[in-house]
C-alpha positions in Angstrom: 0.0 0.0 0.0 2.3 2.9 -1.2 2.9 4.7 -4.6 5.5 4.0 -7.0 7.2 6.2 -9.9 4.2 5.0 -12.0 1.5 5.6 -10.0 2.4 8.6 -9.0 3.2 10.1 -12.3 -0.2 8.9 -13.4 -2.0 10.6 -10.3 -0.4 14.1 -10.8 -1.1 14.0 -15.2 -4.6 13.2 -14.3 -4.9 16.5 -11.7 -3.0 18.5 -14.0 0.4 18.8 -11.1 3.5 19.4 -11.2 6.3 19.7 -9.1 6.9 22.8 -7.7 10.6 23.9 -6.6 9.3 26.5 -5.2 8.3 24.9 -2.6 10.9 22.5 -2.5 8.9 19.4 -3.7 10.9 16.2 -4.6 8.2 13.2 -4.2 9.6 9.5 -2.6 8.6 7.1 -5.5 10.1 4.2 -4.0 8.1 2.0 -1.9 10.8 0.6 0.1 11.9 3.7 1.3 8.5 4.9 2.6 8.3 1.4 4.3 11.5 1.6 5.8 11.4 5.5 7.4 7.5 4.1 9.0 9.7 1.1 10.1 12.4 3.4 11.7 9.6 5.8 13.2 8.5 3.0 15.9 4.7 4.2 15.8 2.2 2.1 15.8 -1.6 1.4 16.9 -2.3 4.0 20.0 0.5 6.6 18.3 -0.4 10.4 17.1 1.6 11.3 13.8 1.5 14.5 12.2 3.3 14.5 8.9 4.5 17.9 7.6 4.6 18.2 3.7 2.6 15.1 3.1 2.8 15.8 -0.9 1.3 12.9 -3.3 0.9 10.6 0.3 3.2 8.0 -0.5 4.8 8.3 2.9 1.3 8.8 4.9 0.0 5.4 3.6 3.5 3.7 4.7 2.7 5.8 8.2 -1.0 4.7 8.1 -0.4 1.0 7.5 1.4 0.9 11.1 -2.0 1.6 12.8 -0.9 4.8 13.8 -3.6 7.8 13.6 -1.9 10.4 10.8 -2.2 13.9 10.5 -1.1 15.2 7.1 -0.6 18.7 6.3 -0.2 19.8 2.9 0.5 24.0 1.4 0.2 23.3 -2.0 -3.5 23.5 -2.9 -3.1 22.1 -6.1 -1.9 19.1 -4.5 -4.4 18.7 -1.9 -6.9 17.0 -4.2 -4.0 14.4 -5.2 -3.0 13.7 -1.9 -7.0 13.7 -0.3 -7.6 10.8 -3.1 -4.7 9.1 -2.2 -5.2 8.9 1.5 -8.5 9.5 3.0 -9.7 6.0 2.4 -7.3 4.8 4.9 -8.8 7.0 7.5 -5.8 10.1 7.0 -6.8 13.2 8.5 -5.8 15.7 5.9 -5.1 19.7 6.7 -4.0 22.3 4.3 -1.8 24.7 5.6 1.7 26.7 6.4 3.5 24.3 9.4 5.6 27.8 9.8 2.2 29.3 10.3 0.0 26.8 11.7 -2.1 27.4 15.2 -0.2 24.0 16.7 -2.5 24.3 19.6 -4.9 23.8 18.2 -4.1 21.2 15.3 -3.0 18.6 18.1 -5.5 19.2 20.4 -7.1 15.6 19.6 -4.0 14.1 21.7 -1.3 15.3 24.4 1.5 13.3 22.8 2.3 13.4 19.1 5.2 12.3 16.5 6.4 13.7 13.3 7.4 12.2 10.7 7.8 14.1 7.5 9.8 14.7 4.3 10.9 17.9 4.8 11.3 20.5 2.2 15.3 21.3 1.6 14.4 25.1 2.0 12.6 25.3 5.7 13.6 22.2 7.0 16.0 23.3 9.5 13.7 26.6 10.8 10.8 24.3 10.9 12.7 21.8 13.5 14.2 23.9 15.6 10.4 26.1 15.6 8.8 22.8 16.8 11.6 22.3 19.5 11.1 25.8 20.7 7.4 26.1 21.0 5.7 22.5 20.5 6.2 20.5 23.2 3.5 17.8 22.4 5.8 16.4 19.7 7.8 14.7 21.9 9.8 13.2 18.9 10.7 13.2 15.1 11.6 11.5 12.2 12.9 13.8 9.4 14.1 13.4 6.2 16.1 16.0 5.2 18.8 17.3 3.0 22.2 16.4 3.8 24.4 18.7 5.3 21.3 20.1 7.2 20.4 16.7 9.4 24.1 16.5 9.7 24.4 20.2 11.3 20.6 19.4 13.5 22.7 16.2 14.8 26.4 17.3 14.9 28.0 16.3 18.4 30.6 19.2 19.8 33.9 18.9 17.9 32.3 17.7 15.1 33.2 20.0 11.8 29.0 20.5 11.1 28.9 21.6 15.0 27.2 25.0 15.0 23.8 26.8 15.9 21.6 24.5 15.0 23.1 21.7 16.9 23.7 23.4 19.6 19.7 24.5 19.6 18.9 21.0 19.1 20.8 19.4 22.1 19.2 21.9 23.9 16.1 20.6 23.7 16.5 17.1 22.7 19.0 14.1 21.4 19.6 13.8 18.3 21.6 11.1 15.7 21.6 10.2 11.9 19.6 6.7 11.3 19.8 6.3 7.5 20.8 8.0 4.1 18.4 7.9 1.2 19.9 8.7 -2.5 18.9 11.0 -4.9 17.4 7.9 -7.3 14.4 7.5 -4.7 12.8 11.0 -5.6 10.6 12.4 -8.5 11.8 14.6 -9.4 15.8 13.8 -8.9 17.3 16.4 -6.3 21.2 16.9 -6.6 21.5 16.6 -3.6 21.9 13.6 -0.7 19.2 13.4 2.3 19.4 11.8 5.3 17.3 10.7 8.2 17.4 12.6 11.6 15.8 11.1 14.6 15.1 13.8 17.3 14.0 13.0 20.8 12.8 15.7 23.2 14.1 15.5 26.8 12.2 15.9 29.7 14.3 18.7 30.4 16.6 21.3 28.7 20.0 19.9 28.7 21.0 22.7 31.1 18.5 25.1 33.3 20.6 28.5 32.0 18.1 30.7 31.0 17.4 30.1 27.3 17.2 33.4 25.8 21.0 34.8 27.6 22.2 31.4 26.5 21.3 31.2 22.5 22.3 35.2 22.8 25.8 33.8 24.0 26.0 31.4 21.0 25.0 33.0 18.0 27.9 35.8 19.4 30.2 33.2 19.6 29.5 31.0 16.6 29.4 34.3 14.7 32.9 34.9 15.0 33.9 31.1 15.3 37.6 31.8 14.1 38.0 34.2 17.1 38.5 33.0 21.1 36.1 33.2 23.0 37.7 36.1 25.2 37.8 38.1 22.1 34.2 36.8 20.4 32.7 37.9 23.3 34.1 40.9 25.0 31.7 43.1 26.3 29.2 40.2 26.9 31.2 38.1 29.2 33.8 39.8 31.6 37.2 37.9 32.2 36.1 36.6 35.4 33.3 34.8 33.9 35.6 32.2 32.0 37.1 31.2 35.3 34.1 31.0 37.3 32.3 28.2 34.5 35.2 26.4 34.2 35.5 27.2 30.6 38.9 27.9 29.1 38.7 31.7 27.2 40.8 30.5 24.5 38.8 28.2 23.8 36.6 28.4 20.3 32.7 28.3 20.1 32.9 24.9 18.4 34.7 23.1 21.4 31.2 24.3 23.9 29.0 21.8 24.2 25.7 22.8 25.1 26.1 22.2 28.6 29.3 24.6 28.9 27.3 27.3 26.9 24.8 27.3 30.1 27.7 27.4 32.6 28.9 30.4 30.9 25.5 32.0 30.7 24.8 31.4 34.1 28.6 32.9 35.2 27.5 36.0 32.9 24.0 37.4 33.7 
């Protein structure tokens, strides 16, 4: 129960569709690959997915088939018909909209606890996440697909050469690893680019109780002159004494702070 190449190319001649890169549309054609992110998911009967981007629905019926109840939310209106046709027979709960722009309250009110799982356009993939992280709690995890050098920046460790803002706004919030890489020859039409799959897991508690807002102020100084110590990066933000105080080494570079350090200093610089 998915759609391949055929199928798919059938669907959008017969609605008239195509593509749009404007909106960062590259369908999965292959059914093994919408099998196997559903498989690497872990939902299942009892389990709230909402699915960002949901496109032609070749994913959502690989997501539906686990028993899971899906949410699908789709900004292309000319698509919506495809993708209604395609997957409200299997009981998919369709919603056209913006997910940048979307009342989230309101669109998981139905359940406290929610997953997403989604193909995410190349263009507001890594906004969208770290949006979600910031101001959706009920999704307590996700399953993205990505493009490359984005899900390796949302799930770069400290030290790591992709290490930067985004990662450290990730481990804020959550835990984060690469699962799987998906080729170019999966997609109509053929991106030039690679994707990978990010799993995200939202912790019970910020990684560190620094007060968020002094703390993400902190690193986008610091990562904003990433060639320059810290001492010098962020003069006039953190005095000398600060350094010392969270154990943190002024010469050190923005890249070498894990997320944990980036609170101490916070905290040691109010």
């Amino acid at each position: 129960m998915t759609l391949t190449r055929r199928r798919l190319t059938e669907l959008l001649d017969r609605h008239g569709v195509t593509p749009s890169r404007a909106l960062g549309q590259n369908f999965v054609v292959d059914p093994n690959t919408v099998r196997r992110i559903a498989r690497l998911s872990a939902v299942g009967p009892g389990d709230h997915v909402v699915e960002i981007g949901a496109g032609a629905g070749a994913l959502t019926l690989a997501l539906a088939a686990t028993g899971a109840q899906i949410t699908a939310v789709e900004l292309d209106r000319h698509l919506l018909p495809v993708l209604r046709e395609v997957v409200e027979p299997h009981e998919v709960r369709v919603v056209e909209g913006d997910a940048r722009a979307l009342d989230w309250e309101e669109l998981l009110a139905p359940a406290r606890r929610w997953v997403l799982v989604a193909n995410l356009p190349y263009n507001v993939a890594t906004p969208l996440v770290l949006d979600l992280l910031d101001q959706v709690p009920a999704i307590e995890r996700m399953l993205v697909m990505v493009q490359r050098e984005a899900g390796e920046r949302l799930a770069a460790p400290v030290g790591d050469p992709a290490y930067g803002i985004p990662s450290v706004k990730v481990a804020y919030w959550a835990t984060a690893r690469v699962v799987g890489r998906v080729g170019p020859d999966v997609f109509l039409p053929r991106p030039k680019v690679e994707s990978v799959l990010v799993e995200i897991v939202r912790r019970p508690a910020p990684a560190t109780p620094a007060d968020a807002e002094r703390l993400f102020t902190l690193v986008r100084t610091g990562f904003g002159q990433r060639r320059k110590m810290l001492r010098r990066a962020l003069s006039g933000q953190v005095p000398a004494g600060a350094f010392e105080r969270a154990g943190i080494r002024p010469e050190a570079r923005a890249e070498e702070l894990a997320v944990e350090d980036w609170g101490r200093l916070a905290d040691a610089a109010p």
